[in-house]
C-alpha positions as CSV (number, residue, x, y, z in Angstrom):
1,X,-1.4,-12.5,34.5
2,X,2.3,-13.1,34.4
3,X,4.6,-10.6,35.5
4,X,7.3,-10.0,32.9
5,X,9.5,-7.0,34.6
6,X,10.1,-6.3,37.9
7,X,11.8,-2.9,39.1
8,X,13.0,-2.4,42.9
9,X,14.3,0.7,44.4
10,X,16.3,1.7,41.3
11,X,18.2,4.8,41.5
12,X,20.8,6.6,39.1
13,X,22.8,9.8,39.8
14,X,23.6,12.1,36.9
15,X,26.0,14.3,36.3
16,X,25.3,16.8,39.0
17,X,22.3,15.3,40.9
18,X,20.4,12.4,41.4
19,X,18.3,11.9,38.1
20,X,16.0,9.3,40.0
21,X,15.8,7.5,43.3
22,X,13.6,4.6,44.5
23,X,11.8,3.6,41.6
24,X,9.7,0.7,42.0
25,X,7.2,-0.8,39.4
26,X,6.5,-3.8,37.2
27,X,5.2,-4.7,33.6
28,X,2.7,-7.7,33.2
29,X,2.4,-9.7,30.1
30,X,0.8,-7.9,27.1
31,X,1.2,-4.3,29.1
32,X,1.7,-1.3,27.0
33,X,3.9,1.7,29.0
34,X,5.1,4.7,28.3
35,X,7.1,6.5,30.0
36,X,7.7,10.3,30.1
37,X,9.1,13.4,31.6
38,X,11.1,16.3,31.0
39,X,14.4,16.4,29.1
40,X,17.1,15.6,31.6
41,X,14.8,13.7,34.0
42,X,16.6,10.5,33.0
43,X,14.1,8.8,30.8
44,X,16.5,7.0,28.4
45,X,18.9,5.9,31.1
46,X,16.0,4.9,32.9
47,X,15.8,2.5,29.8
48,X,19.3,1.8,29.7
49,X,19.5,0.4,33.2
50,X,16.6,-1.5,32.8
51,X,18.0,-3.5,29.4
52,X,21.3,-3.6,31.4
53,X,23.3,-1.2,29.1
54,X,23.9,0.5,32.5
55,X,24.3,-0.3,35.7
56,X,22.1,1.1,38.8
57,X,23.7,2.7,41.7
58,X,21.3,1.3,43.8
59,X,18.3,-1.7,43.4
60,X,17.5,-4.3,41.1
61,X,15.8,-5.2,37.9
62,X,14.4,-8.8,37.0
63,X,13.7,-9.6,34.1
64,X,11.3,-13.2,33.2
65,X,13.7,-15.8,32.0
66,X,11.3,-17.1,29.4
67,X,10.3,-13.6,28.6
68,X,13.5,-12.0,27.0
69,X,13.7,-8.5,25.9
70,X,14.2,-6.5,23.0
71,X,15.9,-2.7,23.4
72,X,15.9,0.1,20.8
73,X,18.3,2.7,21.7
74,X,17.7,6.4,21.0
75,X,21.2,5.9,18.9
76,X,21.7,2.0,17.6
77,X,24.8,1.1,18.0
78,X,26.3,-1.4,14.5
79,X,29.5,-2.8,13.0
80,X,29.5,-0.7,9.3
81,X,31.1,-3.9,7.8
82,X,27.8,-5.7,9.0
83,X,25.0,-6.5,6.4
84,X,21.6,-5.5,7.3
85,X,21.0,-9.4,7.3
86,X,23.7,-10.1,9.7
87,X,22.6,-7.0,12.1
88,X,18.9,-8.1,12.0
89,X,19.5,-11.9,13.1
90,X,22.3,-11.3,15.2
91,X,20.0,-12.6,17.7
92,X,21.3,-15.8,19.6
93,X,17.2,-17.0,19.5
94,X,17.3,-20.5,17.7
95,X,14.2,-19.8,15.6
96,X,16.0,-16.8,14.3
97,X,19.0,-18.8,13.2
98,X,16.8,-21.2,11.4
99,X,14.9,-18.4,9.7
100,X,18.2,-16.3,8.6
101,X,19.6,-19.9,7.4
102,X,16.8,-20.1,5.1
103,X,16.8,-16.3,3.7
104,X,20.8,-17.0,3.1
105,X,20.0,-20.5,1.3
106,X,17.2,-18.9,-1.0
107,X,19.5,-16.6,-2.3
108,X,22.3,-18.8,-2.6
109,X,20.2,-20.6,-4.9
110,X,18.5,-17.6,-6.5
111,X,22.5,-16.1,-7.9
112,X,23.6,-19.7,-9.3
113,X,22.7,-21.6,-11.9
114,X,20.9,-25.1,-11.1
115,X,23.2,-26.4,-12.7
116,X,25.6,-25.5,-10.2
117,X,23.5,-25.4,-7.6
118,X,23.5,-29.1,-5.7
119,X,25.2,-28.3,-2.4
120,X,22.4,-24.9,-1.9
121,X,19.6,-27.5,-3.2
122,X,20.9,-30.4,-0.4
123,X,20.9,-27.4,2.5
124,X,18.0,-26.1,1.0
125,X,15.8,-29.3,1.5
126,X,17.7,-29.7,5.3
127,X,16.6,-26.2,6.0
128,X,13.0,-26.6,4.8
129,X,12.4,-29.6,7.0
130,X,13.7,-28.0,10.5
131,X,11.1,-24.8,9.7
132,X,8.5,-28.1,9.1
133,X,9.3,-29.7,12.2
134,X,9.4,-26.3,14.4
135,X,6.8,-24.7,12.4
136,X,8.0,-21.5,11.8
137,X,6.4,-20.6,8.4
138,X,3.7,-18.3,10.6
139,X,6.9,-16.5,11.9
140,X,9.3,-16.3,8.5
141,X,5.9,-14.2,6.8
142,X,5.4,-11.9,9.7
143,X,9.6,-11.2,9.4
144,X,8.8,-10.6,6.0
145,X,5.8,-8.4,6.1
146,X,7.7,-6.4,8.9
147,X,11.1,-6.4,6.7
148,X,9.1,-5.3,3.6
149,X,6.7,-2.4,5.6
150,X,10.1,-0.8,6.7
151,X,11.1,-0.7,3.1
152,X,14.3,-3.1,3.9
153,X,14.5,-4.8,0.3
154,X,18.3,-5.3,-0.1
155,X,19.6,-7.3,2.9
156,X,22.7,-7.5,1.5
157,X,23.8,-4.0,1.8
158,X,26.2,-2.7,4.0
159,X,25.3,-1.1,7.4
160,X,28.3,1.8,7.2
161,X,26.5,2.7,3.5
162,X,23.3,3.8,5.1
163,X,21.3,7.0,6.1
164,X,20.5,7.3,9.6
165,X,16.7,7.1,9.1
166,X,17.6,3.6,7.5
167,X,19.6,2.8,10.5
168,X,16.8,2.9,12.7
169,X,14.5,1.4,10.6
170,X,17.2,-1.3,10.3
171,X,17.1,-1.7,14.5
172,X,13.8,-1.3,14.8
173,X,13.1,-4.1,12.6
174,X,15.6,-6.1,15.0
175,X,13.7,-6.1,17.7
176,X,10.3,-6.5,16.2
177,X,11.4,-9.8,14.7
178,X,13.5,-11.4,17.8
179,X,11.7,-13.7,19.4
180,X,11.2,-11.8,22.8
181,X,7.8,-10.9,25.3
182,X,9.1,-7.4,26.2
183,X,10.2,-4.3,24.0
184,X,12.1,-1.4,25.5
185,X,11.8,1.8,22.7
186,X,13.6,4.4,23.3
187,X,12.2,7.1,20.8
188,X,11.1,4.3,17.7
189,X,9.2,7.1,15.6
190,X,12.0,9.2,15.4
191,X,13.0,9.2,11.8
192,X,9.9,7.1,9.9
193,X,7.4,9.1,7.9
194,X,3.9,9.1,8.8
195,X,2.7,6.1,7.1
196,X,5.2,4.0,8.5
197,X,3.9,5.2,12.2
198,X,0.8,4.8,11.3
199,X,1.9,1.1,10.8
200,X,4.2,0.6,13.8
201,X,1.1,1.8,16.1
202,X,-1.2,-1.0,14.9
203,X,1.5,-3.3,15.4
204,X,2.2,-2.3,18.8
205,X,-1.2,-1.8,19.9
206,X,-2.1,-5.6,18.7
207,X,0.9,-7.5,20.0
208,X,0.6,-10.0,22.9
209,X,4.2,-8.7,23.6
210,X,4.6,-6.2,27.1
211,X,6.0,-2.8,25.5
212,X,7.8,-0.1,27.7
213,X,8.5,3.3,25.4
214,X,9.8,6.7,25.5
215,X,8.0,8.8,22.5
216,X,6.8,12.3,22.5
217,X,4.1,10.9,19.7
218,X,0.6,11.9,21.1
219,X,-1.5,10.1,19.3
220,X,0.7,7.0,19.5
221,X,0.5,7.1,23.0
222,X,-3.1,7.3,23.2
223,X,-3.7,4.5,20.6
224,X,-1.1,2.0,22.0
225,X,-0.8,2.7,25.6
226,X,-2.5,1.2,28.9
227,X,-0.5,2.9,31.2
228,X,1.8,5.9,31.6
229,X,4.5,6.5,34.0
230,X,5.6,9.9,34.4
231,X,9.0,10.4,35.7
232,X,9.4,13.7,37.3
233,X,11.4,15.1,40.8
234,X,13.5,12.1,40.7
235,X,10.2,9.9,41.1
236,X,8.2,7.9,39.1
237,X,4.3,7.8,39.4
238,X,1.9,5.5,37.5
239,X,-1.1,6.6,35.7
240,X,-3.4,4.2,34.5
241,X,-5.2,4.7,31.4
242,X,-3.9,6.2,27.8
243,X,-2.1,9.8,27.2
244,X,-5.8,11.3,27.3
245,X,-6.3,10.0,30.6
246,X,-2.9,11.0,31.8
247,X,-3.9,14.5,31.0
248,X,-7.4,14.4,32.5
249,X,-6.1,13.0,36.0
250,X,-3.1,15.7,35.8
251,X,-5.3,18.2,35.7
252,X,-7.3,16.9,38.6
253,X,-4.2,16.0,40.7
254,X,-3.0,20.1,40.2
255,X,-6.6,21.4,41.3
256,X,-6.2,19.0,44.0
257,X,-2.5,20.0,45.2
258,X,-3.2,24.0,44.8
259,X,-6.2,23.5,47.0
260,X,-3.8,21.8,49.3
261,X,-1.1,24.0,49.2
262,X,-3.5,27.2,49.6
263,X,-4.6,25.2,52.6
264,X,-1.1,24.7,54.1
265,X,-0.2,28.3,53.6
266,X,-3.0,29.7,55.0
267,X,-1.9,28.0,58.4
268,X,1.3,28.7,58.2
269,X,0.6,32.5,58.5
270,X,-1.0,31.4,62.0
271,X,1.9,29.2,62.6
272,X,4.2,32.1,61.9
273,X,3.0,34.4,63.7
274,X,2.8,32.0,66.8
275,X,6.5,30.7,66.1
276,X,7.7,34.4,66.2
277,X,6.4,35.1,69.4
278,X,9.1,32.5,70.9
279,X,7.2,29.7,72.6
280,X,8.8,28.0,75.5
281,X,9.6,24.5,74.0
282,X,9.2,22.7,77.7
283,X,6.0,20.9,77.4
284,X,5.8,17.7,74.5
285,X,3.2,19.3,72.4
286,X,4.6,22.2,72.6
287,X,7.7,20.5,71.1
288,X,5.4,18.3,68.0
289,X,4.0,21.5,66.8
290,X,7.2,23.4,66.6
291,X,8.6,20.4,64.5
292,X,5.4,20.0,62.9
293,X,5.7,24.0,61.9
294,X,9.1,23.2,60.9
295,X,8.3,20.5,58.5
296,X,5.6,22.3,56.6
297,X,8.0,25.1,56.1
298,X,10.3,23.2,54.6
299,X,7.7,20.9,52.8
300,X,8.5,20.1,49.0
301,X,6.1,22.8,47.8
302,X,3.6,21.9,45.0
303,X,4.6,23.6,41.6
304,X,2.5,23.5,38.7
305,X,3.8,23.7,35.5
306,X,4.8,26.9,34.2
307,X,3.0,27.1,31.4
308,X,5.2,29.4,29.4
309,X,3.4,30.9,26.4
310,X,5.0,33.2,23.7
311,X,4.4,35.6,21.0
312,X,6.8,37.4,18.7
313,X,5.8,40.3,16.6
314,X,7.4,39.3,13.5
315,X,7.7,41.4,10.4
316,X,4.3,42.5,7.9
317,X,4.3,40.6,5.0
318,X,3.5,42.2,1.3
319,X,0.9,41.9,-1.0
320,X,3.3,39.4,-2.4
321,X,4.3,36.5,-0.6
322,X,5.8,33.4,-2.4
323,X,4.9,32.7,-6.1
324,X,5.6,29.1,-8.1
325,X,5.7,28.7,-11.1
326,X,5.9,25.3,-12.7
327,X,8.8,24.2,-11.1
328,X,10.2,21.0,-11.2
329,X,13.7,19.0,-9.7
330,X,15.0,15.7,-10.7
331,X,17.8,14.4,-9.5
332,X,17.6,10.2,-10.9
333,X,13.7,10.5,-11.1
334,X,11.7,13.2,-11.4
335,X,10.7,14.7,-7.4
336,X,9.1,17.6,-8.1
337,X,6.2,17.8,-11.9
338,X,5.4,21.4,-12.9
339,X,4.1,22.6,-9.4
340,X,2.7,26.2,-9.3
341,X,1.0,27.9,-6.3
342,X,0.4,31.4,-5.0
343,X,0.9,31.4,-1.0
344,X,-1.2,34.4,0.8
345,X,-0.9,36.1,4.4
346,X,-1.5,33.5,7.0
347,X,-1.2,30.1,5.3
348,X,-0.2,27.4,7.3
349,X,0.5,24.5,5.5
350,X,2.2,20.9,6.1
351,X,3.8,18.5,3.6
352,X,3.0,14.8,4.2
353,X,4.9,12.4,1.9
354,X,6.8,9.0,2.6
355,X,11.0,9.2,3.2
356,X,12.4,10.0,0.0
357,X,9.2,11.7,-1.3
358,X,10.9,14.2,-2.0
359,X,9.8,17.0,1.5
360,X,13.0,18.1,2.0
361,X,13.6,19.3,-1.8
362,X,10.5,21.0,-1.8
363,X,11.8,23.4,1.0
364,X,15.5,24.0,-0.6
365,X,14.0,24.9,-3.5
366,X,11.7,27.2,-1.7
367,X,14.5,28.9,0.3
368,X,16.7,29.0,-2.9
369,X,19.3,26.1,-1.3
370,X,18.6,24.4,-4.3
371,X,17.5,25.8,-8.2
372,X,14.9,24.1,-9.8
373,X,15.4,22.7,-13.6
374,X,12.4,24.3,-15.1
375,X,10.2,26.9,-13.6
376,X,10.9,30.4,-11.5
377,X,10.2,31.2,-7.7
378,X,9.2,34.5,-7.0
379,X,9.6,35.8,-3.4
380,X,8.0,39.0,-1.9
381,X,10.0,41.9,-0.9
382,X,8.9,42.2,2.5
383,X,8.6,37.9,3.0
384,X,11.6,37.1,5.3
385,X,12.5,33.4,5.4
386,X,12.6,31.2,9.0
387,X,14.4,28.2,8.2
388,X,14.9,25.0,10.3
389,X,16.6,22.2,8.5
390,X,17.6,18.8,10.0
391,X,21.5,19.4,9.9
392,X,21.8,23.0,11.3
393,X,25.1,24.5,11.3
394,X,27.4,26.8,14.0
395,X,30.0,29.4,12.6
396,X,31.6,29.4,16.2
397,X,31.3,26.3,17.9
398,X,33.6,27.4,21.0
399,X,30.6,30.6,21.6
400,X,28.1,29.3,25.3
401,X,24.9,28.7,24.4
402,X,24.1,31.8,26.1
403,X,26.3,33.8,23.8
404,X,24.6,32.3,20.5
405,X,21.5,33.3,21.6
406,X,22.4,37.0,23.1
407,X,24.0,37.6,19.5
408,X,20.2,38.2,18.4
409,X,18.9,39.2,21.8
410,X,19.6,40.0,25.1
411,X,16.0,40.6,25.7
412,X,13.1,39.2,24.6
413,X,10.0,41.7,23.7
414,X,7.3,38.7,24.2
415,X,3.2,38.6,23.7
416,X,2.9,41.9,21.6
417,X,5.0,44.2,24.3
418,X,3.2,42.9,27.0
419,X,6.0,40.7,28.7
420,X,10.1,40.9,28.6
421,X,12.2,38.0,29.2
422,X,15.6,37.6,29.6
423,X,18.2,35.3,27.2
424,X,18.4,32.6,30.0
425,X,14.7,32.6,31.0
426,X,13.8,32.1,27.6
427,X,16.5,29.1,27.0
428,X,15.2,27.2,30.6
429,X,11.7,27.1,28.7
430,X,13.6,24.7,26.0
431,X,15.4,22.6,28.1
432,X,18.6,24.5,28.4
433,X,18.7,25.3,32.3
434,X,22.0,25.6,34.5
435,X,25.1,25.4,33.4
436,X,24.5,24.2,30.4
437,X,23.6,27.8,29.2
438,X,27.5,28.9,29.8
439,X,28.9,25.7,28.1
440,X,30.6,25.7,24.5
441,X,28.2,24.8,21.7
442,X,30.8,22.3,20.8
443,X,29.7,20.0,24.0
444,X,26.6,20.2,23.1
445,X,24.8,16.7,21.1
446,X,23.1,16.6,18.1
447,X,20.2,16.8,19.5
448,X,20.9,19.6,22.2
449,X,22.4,22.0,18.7
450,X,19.4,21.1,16.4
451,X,16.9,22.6,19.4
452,X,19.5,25.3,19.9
453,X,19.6,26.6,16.7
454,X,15.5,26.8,16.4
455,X,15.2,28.9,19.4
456,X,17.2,31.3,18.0
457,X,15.1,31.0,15.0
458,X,12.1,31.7,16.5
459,X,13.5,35.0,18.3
460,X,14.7,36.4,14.9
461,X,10.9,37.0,13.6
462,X,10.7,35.5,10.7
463,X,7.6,36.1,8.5
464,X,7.6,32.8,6.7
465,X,8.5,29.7,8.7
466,X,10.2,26.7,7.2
467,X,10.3,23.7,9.3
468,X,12.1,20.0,8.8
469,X,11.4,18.0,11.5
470,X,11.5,20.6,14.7
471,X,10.2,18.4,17.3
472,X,12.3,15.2,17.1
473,X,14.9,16.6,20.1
474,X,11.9,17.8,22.3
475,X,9.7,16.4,25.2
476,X,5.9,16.9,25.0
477,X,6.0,19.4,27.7
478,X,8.5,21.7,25.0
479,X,6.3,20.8,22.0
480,X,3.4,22.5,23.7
481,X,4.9,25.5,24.1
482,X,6.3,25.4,20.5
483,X,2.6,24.2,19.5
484,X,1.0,27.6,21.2
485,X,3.2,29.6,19.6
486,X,3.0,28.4,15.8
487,X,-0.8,28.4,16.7
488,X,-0.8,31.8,17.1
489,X,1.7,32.7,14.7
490,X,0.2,35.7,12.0
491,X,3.1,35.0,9.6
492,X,2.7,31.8,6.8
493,X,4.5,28.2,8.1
494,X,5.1,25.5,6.1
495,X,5.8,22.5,8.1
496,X,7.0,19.1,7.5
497,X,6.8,16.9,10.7
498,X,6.1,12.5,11.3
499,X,4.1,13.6,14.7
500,X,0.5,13.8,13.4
501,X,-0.8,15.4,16.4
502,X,1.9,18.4,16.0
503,X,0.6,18.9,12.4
504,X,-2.9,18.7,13.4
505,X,-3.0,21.9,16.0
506,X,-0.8,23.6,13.8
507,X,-1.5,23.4,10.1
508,X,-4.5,23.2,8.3
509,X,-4.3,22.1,4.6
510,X,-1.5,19.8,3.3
511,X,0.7,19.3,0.4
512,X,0.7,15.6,-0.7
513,X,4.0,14.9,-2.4
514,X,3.1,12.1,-5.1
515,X,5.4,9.1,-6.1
516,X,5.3,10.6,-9.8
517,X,7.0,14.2,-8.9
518,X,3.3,16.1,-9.0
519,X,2.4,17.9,-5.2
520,X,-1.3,17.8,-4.5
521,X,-3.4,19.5,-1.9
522,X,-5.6,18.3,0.6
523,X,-7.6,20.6,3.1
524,X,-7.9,19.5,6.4
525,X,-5.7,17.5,9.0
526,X,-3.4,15.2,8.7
527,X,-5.3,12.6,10.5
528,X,-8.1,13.4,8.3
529,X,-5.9,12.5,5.6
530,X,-4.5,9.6,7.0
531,X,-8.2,8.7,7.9
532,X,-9.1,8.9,3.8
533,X,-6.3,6.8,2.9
534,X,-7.0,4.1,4.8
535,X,-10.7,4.4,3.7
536,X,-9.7,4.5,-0.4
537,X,-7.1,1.5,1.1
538,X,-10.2,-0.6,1.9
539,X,-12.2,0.4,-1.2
540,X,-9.9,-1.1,-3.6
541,X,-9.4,-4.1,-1.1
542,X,-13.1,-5.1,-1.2
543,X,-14.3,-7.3,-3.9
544,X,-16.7,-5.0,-6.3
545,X,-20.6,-6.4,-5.6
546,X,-23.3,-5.4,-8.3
547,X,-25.0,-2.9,-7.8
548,X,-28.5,-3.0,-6.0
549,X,-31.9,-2.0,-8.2
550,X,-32.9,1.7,-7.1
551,X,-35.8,2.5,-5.9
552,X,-38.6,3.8,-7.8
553,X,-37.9,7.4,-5.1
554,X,-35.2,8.9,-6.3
555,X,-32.6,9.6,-3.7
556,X,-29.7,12.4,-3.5
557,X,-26.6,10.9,-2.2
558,X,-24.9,12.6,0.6
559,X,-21.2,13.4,0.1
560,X,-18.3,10.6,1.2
561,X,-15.6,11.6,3.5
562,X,-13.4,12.0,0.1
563,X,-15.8,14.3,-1.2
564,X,-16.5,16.5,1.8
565,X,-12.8,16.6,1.7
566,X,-12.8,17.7,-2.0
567,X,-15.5,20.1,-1.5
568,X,-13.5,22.1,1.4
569,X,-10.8,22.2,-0.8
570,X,-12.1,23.9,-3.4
571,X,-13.3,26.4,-1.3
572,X,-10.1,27.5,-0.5
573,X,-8.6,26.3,-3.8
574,X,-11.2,28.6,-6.1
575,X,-10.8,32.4,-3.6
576,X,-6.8,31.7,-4.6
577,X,-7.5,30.9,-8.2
578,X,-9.3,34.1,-7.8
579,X,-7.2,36.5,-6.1
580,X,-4.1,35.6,-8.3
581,X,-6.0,36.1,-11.1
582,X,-6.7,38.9,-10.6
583,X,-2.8,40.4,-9.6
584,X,-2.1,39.4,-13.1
585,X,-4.6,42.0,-14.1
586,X,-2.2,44.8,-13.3
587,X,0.9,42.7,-14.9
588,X,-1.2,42.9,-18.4
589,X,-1.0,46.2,-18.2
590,X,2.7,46.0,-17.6
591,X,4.7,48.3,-21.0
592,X,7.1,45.3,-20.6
593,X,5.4,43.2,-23.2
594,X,7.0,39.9,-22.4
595,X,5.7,40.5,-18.6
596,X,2.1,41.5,-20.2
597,X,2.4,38.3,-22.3
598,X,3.2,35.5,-19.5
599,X,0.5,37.4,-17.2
600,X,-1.7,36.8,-20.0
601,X,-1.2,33.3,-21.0
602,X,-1.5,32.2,-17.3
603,X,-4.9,34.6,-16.9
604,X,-6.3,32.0,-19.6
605,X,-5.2,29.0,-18.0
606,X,-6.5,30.2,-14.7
607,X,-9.8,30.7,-16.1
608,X,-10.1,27.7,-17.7
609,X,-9.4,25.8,-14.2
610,X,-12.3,27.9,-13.1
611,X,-14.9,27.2,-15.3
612,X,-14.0,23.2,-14.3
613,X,-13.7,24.0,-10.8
614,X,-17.0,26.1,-10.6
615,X,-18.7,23.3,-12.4
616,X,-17.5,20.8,-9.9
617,X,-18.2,22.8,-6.8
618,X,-21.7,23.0,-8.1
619,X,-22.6,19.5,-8.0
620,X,-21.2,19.0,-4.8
621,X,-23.1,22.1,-3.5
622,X,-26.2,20.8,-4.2
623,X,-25.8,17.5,-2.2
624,X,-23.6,19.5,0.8
């Protein structure tokens, strides 16, 4: 197998220490890595010295001369007056060249007349003979197939003129089309929606091309990886195998180290005891056990990880939660068609949809950042809103960190009373450790405010979380301990999130937002959901076949996947029904007539969902 990357005795010094020293490793041809760590262990400029964006203090990196490489940046860098064309072939590869030439000639000739069109015809025959001769049509389709998945239409638009999630899509397309062997990927699934993941994982997992990647995407590391290098203490260390594997031999390698370190302590308190005493260091043993005493004193002692887990008692929610009623939002098209729903204590609930679906409206509306044309929101007295948006802002910019987050706590009350932790502790657990804590928000990146500003969410006790996109600015390590929590949270969440495996341990029923403005539900995980769309996918991609003559037993059909799905859901769906149904008992009672009327007119609409629902739930009863 033919070695693509090779790494010796790299090393980087950060800001105030050394972020990594003597890192040696390799990537063979058709490799999948991944590499993770901590924030601040260096991961990305790890990447960056390896695609030569920064130069090593110490070592060297080689890189195969036939190989090439491809690097996505956590940020891409782009000229604004650039099309996306021009940024997406700016590649110097010769096949490239030839390919953009033909994408410019065919629509040359698509904006002129024929008429008028010789001198686009004449290049356009010259253009189709070179990708004859080099047979490149293969490679122009699988451009186009990867141009079109990432929903990049109009190539003619400006760079400057779009969003940051197109941005990225824009560079990640790059390097998927240049003609290179090995992808560096510094974050890619920041800032696609789930289906597009979903996509970039089967690409990536069926490549011949070697892939090195930072991503705190779970199940994207376990489908696409073959090895993962954790960088930690300055060191890398290779684990062979996927994410799963990773965390089996972790947990085998601390068993191992505690035993060890249990071990080394135990003679120590000999050792101790014996150096105390003052031996006469004469005699040459006498002098190799005092140094070896000395050197398991002052050993780099095993620490596991911390394994910080917290609870906040947040504050009881009402018999009324969050009402909606029929509301709807366009803006050019409708994005939100007549949704109503009743949420109850407890409800934890995601919102899957594509970018531009529509997820983020849903939650203004919700939190009353936005009004909605037609319908009414109704919000409990006691429900006390939580919410994390993507663009957080700071009154005071020039208050620490450690100041923003004292202004709601000095103290934290953790796990029900049971545990107290200080400001400071509590910031170290999210990646905000040293003297970053008495620094000015105003130094702080994007990423470092956006994480900022939800731990002081979370220590304000909200009783109804709203989260956009939480997890992009954290490593796996800080995800868990945000995962435990919402896991245990009593209060109702509504979460929209790309990382599947975050929205699997910490929602259980979705809201599908529909390309036609209407909000279905699904119950169940997100991967479950993802595993039904891909099912339907193939259903209407095989050809129909007549159907076979039955047999003369009569058989009773077990449910599909789609209708176990359908069948949990109206579980849930019909005890709702129910239970608002019958609130608007005591609102027909109301003296306030018009109050008594709508309670009334939506008490017969309930029950006429019912009587379908209960019918339905029937038939798939009988076969459950």
């Amino acid at each position: 197998m033919k070695n693509i990357l090779s790494i010796s005795n790299l090393s980087k010094i950060g800001r105030e220490k050394p972020l990594f020293t003597g890192v040696t490793f390799g990537i063979q041809e058709g490799e999948k890595a991944a590499l993770i760590g901590r924030n601040g262990t260096g991961k990305s400029t790890l990447l960056n010295t390896i695609a030569g964006v920064l130069q090593p203090d110490e070592g060297t990196v080689v890189i195969n001369k036939e190989a090439g490489v491809s690097y996505l940046p956590q940020s891409p860098a782009f000229n604004k007056e650039d099309t996306i064309r021009e940024h997406i072939f700016k590649s110097k590869s010769p096949k490239l060249e030839i390919i953009r030439e033909y994408e410019e000639v065919c629509e040359q000739m698509a904006l002129r007349p024929l008429r008028q069109a010789q001198g686009p015809q004449d290049r356009y025959e010259q253009i189709i003979l070179k990708m004859d001769q080099q047979n490149l049509w293969n490679y122009e389709a699988q451009i186009s197939s990867i141009l079109g998945t990432l929903g990049l239409k109009d190539l003619s638009r400006k760079m400057g003129e779009l969003s940051g999630g197109m941005v990225k899509k824009v560079a990640l397309a790059q390097v998927l089309v240049e003609d290179t062997k090995l992808l560096l990927l510094d974050e890619p699934t920041n800032h696609l929606d789930i289906t597009t993941i979903f996509w970039l994982q089967n690409y990536l997992h069926d490549t011949k091309r070697s892939v090195l990647m930072v991503t705190h995407d779970r199940y994207f590391l376990d489908a696409v990886c073959t090895n993962i290098y954790e960088l930690a203490r300055n060191r890398l260390k290779l684990y062979e195998g996927n994410y799963s594997q990773y965390l089996e031999k972790k947990e085998t390698e601390a068993q191992i180290e505690a035993n060890t370190e249990r071990r080394i302590e135990s003679v120590l308190r000999f050792e101790r005891d014996w150096l105390l005493r003052g031996p006469c260091a004469r005699g040459t043993k006498i002098k190799a056990r005092i140094q070896r005493d000395k050197q398991l004193i002052n050993r780099e002692k095993f620490q596991a990880d911390k394994g910080f887990t917290f609870e906040v008692k947040g504050k009881r929610l009402g018999g009324k939660v969050l009402e909606l009623h029929n509301i709807s939002k366009s803006f050019d098209h409708p994005v939100i068609k007549n949704f109503s729903y009743v949420f109850t204590k407890g409800q934890k609930i995601g919102v899957f949809g594509d970018n531009g679906s529509g997820k983020s409206t849903f939650l203004n509306l919700i939190t009353g950042n936005l009004t909605p044309d037609t319908g009414t929101i109704d919000v409990g007295v006691n429900t006390k809103f939580g919410y994390y948006n993507q663009n957080p802002t700071f009154p005071n910019t020039n208050q620490t960190v450690l100041e923003y987050i004292k202004e709601t706590a000095e103290h934290m009350t953790l796990n029900n009373g049971k545990k107290e932790v200080s400001a400071s502790r509590f910031l170290e657990e999210f990646g905000f450790e040293g003297k970053i804590q008495h620094s000015p928000v105003s130094t702080l990146s994007g990423g470092e405010r956006k994480r900022l500003f939800l731990v002081r969410l979370l220590l304000e006790n909200p009783n109804f979380l709203i989260l956009d996109e939480p997890t992009n600015d954290f490593d796996i390590f800080t995800m868990n301990i945000l995962e435990q929590f919402l896991m245990q949270y009593e209060g109702c969440l509504l979460l929209v999130s790309h990382d599947r495996y975050f929205m699997d341990k910490t929602v259980d029923s979705l809201f599908i937002m529909e390309d036609d403005g209407s909000i279905s539900g699904f119950v169940g995980k997100c991967s479950e959901y993802i595993e039904l769309r891909e099912e339907m996918k193939k259903e209407r991609e095989t050809p129909s076949h007549k159907p076979q003559e039955s047999s003369t037993k009569p058989t009773t059909k077990k449910l599909s996947f789609k209708e176990q799905k359908e069948f949990e859901h109206l579980n849930q769906e019909i005890p709702t029904l129910e239970a608002e149904q019958k609130s608007l008992e005591e609102k027909m009672a109301s003296t306030n007539y018009e109050e008594a009327r709508k309670a009334g007119e939506r008490y017969s609409q309930i029950e006429k969902i019912l009587e379908e629902k209960y019918t339905r739930w029937e038939e798939l009863a009988e076969r459950a």
